[in-house]
C-alpha positions as CSV (number, residue, x, y, z in Angstrom):
1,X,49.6,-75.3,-38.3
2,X,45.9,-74.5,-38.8
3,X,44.3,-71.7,-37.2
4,X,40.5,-71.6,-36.3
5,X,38.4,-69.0,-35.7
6,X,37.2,-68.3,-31.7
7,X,33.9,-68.5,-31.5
8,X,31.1,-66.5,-32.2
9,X,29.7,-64.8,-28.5
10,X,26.7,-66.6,-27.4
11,X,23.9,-65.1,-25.1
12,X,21.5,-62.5,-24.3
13,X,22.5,-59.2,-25.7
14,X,23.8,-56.6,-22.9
15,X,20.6,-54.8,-21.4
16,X,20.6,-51.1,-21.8
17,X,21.5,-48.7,-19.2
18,X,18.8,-48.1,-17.1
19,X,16.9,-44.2,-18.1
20,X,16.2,-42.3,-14.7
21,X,13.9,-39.1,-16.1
22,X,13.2,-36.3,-14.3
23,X,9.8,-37.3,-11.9
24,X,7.1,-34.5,-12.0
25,X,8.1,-32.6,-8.8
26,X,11.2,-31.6,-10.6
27,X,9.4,-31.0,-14.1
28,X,7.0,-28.7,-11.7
29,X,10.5,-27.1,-10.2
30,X,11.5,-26.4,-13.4
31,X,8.6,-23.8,-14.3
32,X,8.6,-22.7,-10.7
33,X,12.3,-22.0,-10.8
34,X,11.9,-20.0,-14.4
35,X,8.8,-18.3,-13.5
36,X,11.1,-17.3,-10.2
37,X,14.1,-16.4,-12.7
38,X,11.6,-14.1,-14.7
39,X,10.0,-12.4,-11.2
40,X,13.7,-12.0,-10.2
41,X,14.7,-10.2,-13.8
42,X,11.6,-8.3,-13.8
43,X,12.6,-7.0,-9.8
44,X,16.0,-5.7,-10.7
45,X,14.8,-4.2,-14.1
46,X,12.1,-2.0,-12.6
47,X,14.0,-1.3,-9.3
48,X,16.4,1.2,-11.8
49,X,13.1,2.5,-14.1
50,X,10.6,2.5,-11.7
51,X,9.6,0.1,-8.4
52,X,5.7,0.1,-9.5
53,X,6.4,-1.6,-13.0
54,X,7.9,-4.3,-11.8
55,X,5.3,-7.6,-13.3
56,X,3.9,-8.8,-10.0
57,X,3.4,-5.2,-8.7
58,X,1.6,-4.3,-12.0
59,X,-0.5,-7.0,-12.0
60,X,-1.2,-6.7,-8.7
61,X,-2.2,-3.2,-8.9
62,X,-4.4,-3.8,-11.7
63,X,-6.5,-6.2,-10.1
64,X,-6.9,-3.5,-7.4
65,X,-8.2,-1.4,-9.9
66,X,-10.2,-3.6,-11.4
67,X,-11.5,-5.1,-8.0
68,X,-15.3,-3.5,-7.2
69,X,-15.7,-1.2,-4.2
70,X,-17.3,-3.7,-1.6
71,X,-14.2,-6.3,-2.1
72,X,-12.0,-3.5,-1.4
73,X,-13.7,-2.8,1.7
74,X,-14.2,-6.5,2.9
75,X,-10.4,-6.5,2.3
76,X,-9.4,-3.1,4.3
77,X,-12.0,-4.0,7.0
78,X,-10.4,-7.9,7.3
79,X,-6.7,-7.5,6.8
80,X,-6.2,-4.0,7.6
81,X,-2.8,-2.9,6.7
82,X,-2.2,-6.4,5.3
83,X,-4.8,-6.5,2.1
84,X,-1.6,-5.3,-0.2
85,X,1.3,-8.1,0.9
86,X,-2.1,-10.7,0.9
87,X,-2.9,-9.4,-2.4
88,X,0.9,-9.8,-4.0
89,X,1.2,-12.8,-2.2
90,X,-2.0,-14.5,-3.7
91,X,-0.8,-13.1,-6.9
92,X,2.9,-14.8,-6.7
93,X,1.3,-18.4,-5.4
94,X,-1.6,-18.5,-8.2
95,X,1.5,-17.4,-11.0
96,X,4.1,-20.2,-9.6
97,X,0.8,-22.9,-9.7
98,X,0.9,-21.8,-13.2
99,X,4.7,-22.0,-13.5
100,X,4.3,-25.8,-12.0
101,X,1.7,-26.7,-14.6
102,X,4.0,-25.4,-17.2
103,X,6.6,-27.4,-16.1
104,X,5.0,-30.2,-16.2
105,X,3.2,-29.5,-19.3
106,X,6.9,-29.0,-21.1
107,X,7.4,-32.4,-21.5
108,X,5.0,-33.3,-23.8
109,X,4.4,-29.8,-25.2
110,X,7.5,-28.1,-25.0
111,X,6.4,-25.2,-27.5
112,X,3.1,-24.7,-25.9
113,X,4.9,-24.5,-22.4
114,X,7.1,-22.0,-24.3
115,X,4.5,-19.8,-25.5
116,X,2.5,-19.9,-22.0
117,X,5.5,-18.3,-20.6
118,X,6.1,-15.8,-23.0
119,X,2.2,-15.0,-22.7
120,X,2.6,-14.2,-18.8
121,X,5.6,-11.7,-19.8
122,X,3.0,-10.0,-22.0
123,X,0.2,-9.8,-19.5
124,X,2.4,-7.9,-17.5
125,X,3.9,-6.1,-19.8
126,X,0.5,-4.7,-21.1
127,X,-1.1,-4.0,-17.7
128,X,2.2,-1.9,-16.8
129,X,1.7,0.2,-19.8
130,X,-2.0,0.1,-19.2
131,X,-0.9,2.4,-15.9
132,X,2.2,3.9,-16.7
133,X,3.7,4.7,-20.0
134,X,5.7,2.7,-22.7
135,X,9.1,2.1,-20.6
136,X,7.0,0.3,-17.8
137,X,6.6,-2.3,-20.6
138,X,10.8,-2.8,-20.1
139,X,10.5,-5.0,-16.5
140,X,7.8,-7.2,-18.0
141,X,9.3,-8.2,-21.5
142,X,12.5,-8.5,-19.8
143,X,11.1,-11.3,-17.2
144,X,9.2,-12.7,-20.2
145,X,12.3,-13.4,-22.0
146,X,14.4,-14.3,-18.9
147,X,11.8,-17.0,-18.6
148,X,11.3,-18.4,-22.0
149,X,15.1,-18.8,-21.8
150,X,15.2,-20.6,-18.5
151,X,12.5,-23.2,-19.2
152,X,14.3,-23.6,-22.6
153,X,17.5,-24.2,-20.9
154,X,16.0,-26.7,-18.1
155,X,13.7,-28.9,-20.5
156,X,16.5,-29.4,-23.0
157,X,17.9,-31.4,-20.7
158,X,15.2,-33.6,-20.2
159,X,15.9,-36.8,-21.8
160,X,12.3,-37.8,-22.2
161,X,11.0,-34.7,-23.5
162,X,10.5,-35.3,-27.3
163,X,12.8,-32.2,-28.1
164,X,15.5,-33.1,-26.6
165,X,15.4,-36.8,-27.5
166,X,18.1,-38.2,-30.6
167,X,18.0,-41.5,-32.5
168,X,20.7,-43.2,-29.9
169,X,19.4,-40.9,-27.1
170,X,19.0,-44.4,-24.7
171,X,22.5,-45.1,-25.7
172,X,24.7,-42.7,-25.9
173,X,23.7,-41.0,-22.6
174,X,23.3,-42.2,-19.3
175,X,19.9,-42.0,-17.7
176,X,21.5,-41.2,-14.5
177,X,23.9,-37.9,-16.1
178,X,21.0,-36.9,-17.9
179,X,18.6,-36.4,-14.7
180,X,21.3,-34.8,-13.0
181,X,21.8,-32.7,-15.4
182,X,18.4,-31.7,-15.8
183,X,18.3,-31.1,-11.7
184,X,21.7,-29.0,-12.0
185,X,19.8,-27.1,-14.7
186,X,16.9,-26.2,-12.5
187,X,19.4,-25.3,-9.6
188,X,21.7,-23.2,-11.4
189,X,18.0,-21.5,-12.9
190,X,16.7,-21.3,-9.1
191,X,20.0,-19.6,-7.7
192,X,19.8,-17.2,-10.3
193,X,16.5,-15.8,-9.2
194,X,17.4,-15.2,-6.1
195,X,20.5,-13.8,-7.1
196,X,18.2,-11.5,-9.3
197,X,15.9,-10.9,-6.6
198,X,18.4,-9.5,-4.1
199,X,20.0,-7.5,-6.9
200,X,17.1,-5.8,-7.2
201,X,16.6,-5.3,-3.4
202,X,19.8,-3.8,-3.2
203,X,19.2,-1.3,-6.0
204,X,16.0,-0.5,-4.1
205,X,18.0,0.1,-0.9
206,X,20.6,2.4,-2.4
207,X,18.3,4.4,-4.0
208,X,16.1,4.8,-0.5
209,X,19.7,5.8,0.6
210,X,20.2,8.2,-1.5
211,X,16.7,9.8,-0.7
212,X,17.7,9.5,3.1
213,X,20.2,11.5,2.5
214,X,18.2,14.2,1.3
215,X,15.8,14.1,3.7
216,X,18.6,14.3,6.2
217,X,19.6,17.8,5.2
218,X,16.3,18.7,7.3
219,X,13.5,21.3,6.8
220,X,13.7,25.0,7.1
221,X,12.3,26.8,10.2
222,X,8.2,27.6,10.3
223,X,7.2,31.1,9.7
224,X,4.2,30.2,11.9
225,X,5.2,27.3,14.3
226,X,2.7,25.1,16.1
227,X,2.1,26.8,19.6
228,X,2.7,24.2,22.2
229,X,-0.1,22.0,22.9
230,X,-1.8,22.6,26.2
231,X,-1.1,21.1,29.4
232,X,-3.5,18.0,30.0
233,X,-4.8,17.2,26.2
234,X,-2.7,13.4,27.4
235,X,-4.3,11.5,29.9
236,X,-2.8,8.7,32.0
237,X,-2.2,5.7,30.4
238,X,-4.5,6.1,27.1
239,X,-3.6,6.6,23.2
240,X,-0.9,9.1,22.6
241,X,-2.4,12.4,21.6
242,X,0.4,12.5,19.2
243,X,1.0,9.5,17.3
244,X,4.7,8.3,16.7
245,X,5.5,8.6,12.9
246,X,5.8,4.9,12.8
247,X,2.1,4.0,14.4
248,X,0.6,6.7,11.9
249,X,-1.9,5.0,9.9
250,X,-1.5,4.4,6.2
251,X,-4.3,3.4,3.5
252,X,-3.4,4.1,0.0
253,X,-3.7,2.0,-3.3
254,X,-0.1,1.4,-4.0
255,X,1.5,-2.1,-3.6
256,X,5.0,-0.5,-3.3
257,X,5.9,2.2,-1.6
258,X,6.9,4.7,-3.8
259,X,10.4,6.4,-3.6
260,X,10.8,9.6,-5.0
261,X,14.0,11.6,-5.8
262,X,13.0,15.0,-4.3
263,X,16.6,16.4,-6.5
264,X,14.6,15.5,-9.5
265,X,10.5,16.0,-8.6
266,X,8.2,19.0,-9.4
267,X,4.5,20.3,-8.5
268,X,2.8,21.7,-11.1
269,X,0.1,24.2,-10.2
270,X,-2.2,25.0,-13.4
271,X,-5.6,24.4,-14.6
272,X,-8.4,27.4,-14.6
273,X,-5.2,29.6,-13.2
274,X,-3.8,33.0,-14.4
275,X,0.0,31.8,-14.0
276,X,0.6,28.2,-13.9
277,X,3.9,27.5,-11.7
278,X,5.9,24.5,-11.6
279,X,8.0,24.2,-8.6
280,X,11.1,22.0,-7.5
281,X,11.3,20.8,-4.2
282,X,13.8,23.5,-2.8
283,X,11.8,26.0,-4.5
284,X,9.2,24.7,-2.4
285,X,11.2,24.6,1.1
286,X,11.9,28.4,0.1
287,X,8.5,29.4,0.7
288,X,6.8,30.7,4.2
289,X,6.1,27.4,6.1
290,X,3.4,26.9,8.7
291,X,3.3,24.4,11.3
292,X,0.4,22.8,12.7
293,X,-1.2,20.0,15.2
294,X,-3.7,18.5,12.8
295,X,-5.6,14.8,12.8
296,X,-6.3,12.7,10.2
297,X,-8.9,10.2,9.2
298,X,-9.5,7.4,6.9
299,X,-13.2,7.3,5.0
300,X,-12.8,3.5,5.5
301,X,-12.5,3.4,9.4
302,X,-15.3,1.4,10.6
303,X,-16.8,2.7,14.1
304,X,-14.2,2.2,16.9
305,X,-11.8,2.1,13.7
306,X,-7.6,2.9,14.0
307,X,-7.9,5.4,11.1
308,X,-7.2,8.1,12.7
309,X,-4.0,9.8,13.9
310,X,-2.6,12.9,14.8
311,X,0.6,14.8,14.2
312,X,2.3,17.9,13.6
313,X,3.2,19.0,10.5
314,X,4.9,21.6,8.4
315,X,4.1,22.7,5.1
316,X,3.5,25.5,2.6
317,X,0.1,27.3,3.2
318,X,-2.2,26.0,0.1
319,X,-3.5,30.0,-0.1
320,X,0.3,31.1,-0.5
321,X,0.2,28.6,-3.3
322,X,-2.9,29.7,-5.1
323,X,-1.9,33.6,-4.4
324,X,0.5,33.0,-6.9
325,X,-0.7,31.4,-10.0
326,X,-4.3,34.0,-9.6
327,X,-7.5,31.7,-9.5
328,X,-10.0,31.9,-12.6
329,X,-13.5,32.1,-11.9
330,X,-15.5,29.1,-12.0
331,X,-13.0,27.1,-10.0
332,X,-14.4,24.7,-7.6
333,X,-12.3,22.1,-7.2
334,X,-8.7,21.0,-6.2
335,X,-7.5,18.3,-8.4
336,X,-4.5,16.6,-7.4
337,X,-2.3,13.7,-8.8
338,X,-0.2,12.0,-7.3
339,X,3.0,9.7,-8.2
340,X,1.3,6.5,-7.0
341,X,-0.2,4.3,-9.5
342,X,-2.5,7.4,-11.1
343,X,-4.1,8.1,-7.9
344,X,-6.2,11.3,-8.2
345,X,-8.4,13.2,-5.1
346,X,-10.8,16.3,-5.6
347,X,-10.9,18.8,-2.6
348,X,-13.4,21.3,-2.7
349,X,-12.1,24.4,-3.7
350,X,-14.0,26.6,-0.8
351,X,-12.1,24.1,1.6
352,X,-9.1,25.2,0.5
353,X,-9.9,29.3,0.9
354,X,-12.4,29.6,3.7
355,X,-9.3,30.0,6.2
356,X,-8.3,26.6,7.7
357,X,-4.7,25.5,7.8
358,X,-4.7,23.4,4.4
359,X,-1.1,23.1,3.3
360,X,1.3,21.2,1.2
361,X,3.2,19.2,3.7
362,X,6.7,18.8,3.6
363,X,7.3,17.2,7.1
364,X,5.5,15.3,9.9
365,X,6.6,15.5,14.2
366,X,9.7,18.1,12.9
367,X,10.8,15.7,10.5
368,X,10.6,15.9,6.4
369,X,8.2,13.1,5.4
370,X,8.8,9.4,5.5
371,X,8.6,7.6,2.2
372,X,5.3,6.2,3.0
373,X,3.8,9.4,4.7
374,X,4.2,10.9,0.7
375,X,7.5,12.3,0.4
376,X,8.5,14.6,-0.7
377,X,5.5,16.5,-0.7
378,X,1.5,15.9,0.4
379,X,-1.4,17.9,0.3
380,X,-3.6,18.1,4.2
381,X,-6.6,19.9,4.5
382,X,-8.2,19.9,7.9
383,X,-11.9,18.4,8.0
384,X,-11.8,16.5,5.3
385,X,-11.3,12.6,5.2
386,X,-8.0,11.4,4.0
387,X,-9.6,10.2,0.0
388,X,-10.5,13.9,-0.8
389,X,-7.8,15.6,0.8
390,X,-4.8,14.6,1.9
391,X,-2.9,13.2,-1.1
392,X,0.6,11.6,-0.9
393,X,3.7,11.8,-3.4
394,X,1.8,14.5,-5.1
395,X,3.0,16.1,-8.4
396,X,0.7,18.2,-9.8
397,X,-2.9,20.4,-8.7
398,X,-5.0,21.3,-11.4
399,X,-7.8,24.2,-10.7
400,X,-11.1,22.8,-12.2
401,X,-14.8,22.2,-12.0
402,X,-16.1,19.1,-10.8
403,X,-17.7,18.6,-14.2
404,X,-14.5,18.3,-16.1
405,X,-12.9,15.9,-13.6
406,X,-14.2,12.6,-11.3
407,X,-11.6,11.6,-8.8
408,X,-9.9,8.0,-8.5
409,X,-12.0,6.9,-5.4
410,X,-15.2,8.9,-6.9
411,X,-15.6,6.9,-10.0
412,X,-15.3,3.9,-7.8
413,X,-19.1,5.3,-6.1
414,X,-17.5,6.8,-3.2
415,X,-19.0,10.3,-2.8
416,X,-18.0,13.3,-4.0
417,X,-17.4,15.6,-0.7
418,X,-16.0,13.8,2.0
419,X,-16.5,15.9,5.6
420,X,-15.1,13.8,8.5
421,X,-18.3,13.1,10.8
422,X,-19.0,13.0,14.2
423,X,-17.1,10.2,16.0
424,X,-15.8,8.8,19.3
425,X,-14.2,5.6,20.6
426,X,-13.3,3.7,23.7
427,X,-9.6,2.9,23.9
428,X,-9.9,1.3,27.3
429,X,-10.3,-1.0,28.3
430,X,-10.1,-3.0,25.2
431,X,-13.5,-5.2,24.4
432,X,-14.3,-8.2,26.4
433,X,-10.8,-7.2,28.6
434,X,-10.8,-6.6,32.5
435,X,-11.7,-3.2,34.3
436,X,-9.0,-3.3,37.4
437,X,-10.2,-2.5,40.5
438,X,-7.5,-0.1,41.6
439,X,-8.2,1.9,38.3
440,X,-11.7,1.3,37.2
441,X,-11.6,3.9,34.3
442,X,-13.1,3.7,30.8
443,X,-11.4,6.4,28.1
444,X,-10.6,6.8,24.9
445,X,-10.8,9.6,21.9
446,X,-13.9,11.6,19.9
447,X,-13.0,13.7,16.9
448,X,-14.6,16.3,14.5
449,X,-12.3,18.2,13.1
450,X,-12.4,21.4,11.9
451,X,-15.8,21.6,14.2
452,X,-14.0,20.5,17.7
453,X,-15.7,18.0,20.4
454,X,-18.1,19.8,23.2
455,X,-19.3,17.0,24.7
456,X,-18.7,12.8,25.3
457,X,-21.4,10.9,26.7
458,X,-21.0,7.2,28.1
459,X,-23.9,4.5,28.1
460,X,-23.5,1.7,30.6
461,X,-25.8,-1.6,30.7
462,X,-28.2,0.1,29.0
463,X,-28.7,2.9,31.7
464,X,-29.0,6.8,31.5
465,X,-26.3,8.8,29.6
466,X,-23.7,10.3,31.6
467,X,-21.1,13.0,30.8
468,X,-17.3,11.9,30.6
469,X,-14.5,14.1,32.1
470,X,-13.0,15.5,28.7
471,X,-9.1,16.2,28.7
472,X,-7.9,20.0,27.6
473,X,-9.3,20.4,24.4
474,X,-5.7,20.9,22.0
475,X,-7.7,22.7,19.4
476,X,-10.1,22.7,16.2
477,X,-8.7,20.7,14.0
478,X,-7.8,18.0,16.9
479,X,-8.5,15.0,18.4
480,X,-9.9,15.0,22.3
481,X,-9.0,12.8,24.8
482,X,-12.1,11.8,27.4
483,X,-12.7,9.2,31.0
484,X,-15.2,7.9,33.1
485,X,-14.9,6.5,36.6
486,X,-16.6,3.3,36.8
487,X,-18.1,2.0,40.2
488,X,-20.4,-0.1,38.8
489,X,-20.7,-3.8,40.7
490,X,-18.1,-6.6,39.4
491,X,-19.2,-8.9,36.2
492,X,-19.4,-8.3,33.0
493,X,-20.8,-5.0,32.0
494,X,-21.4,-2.7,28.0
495,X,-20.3,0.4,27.7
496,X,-20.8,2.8,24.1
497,X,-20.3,6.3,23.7
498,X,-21.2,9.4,22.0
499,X,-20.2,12.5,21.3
500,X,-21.4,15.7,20.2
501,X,-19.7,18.2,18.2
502,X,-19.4,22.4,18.8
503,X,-21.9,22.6,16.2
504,X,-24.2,21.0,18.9
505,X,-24.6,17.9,16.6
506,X,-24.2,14.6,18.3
507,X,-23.1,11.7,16.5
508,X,-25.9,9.2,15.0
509,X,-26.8,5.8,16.8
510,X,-27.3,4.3,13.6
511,X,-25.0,1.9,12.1
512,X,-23.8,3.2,8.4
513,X,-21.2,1.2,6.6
514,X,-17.9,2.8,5.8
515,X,-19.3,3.7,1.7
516,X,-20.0,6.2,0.5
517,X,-19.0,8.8,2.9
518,X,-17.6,7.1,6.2
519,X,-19.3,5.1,8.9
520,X,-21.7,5.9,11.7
521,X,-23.1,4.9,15.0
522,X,-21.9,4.4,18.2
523,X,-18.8,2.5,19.6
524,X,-19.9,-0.5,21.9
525,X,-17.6,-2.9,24.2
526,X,-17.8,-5.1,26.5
527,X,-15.8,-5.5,29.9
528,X,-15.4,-7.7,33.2
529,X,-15.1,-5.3,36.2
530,X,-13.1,-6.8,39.3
């Protein structure tokens, strides 16, 4: 019996499996989702060392920094309150357009992609040091290499990247397992920045806990308390005279808020001083307290501006302060620091010593001081705008001359001295609203403190100046509340106002723009009257 051979297979050789790589939307996700990764690592880092070092708050507060004084005032004057989310927001999209183009750029130049990522961790590590110290370097390099890893991680799975291709790459993998594995890759990389992210917003929230807690052990009684304000300083219907703690204005430079642990903070008092002190915060509650109705205004308010708000607040008497540590001669300025981001303010000294209630704050409306009112401890000083005065999470006051020290906001060209002027404003009716007829009233506030309001004068259509009906004056250092009955035909009318100080100095018609030294000129609306 013979046997034959079967024979040999005949045809086409079997086609290859079909190669599905990753398309560029998910090579762009896959820098997104590291850069996220990094952002997230960098979050939960700096939420145990320190909020402000985290890499998109340092860059962000940087460019602040570096921004030049008109762009900062374009940005206060458009977005208000807003300019620091806009700003961190612009910051995060222009760093994940980055983080896309690295993606995409992996591909083909994996180690180049690599390095551009590392490069980002280094930008933010250097700009934290740049405005902290060494260990605000920790958040930054730690995001950096969180980052690096994840985009090493993601593009290894790539099948078309050169890196991760093999001999029999086309063979011995499916096309299909190997994009899904690259996807899984970049999912498993996007969960754990949020993961990340959260982490570090809980750490965040515990620690605000813990500083609730403190606060919630209260504040020790005045020494001096505020004497009741006077019946009528609160007309009808218009602006509270004393503005509720969470309507009181706030215009710093920091992009977080900071949160101090009172248990663990100090002012130092020294500089041209006999006796430097250092105090902790429940040597500072030990002192005589005062307690005082006081308003406050921001340089930048434009005319008819919300920078300005009112409240009572207790605090340690900055002359009990200085009593202590014996003034040297020569002094003639107040410099303070403060805990957010290096900010620094010069007061003049005679400010401090010619008998108005300057103080160290503690609390604000019988309550210690919110985070972002400057807790644990601010300085007020009546009369004075807000950028020479009144500085917030404040650590240290150093007695000097103006020659050996220039102020944060003074290097930037804003002046030196900064007395709040002359101003007034019409709360209602709001510009280009309706008058009704069965109240036909225009008010609204005028301030100079540490001078008081005499007198508020309304201009309509262009006709004579008449005298408003001013509410009970609350005191120096307040704002004052003032009305007008219109009876005026219906249609659309103007209406600005003026006011004149005790000095007898009425406020300027001409328009100045809020730098150097704060804006002037009068407050204008218009108004339909039924």
């Amino acid at each position: 019996m013979t046997t034959t051979a079967a024979p040999a297979p005949t045809g086409d050789p079997a086609p290859a499996p079909e190669v599905r790589t990753p398309g560029r939307l998910a090579r762009a996700a896959s820098g997104i989702a590291a850069a996220a990764l990094a952002l997230g690592a960098g979050h939960l880092v700096a939420a145990f060392l320190d909020p402000a070092a985290s890499p998109l708050v340092a860059v962000g507060s940087a460019l602040v920094d570096a921004a030049p004084t008109p762009a900062k005032t374009v940005a206060v004057r458009l977005l208000g309150t807003y300019d620091k989310p806009v700003l961190i927001g612009t910051v995060g999209l222009v760093l994940l357009v980055l983080a896309a183009v690295l993606g995409l750029l992996a591909r083909a130049h994996r180690r180049t992609a690599l390095v551009g990522t590392a490069l980002l961790g280094v930008v933010g590590a250097a700009t934290a040091v740049y405005r902290g110290g060494p260990t605000d370097a920790v958040p930054s390099v730690v995001a950096g290499v969180a980052g690096v890893a994840a985009l090493l991680w993601t593009t290894s799975r790539d099948p078309s990247a050169p890196a991760a291709q093999t001999p029999d790459s086309t063979t011995a993998h499916s096309g299909r397992t190997s994009r899904r594995s690259f996807l899984v890759a970049v999912g498993v990389v996007a969960v754990g920045a949020a993961a990340t992210a959260a982490a570090g917003t809980v750490v965040g929230r515990v620690r605000a806990a813990g500083a609730a807690a403190r606060r919630s052990l209260g504040l020790p009684a005045p020494a001096s308390p505020a004497p009741p304000l006077p019946d009528g300083v609160q007309l009808p219907g218009m602006t509270p005279f004393t503005t509720p703690v969470d309507d009181f204005y706030r215009v710093d430079i920091s992009l977080v808020t900071p949160s101090v642990d009172a248990s663990t903070w100090t002012l130092t008092v020294d500089g041209m001083v006999d006796h430097p002190l250092t105090l902790t915060y429940d040597e500072l509650l030990a002192m005589p307290m005062v307690e005082r109705d006081i308003t406050l205004t921001c340089v930048s308010n434009e005319v008819g501006g919300p920078y300005v708000s009112s409240g009572r607040w207790l605090g340690v008497p900055l002359s009990e302060v200085l009593s202590r540590v014996g003034v040297q001669p020569g002094v003639d300025q107040l410099y303070s620091y403060s805990l957010d981001s290096g900010y620094t303010a010069s007061t003049p000294y005679q400010a401090v010593i010619d008998g108005r209630d300057a103080m160290i704050a503690v609390g604000l409306d019988g309550k210690p001081l919110a985070d972002a009112r400057g807790y644990p401890a601010r300085m007020i000083v009546p009369g004075l705008f807000g950028f020479v005065a009144n500085t917030k999470w404040l650590e240290r006051i150093e007695l000097t001359t103006y020659a050996k020290r220039t102020a944060y906001w003074t290097e930037r060209g804003w002046a030196t001295d900064g007395p709040i002027l002359t101003q007034s404003r019409i709360d209602l009716p709001k510009s280009l609203a309706t008058l009704p007829k069965d109240k036909p009233v225009i008010a609204g506030v005028a301030w100079a403190q540490h001078r008081g309001i005499d007198k508020v004068e309304i201009q309509i259509d262009d006709g004579a100046w008449q005298e408003t009906s001013l509410a009970t004056d609350g005191g120096v250092d307040l704002w004052r509340q003032w009305s007008f009955r219109f009876d005026g035909p219906p249609g659309l009318h103007s209406a600005r106002v003026r006011a004149t100080d005790a000095t007898g100095a009425t406020q300027p018609e001409a328009r100045t723009k809020v730098f150097p030294d704060g804006a002037r000129g009068w407050h204008q609306i218009q108004f339909t009257s039924e």
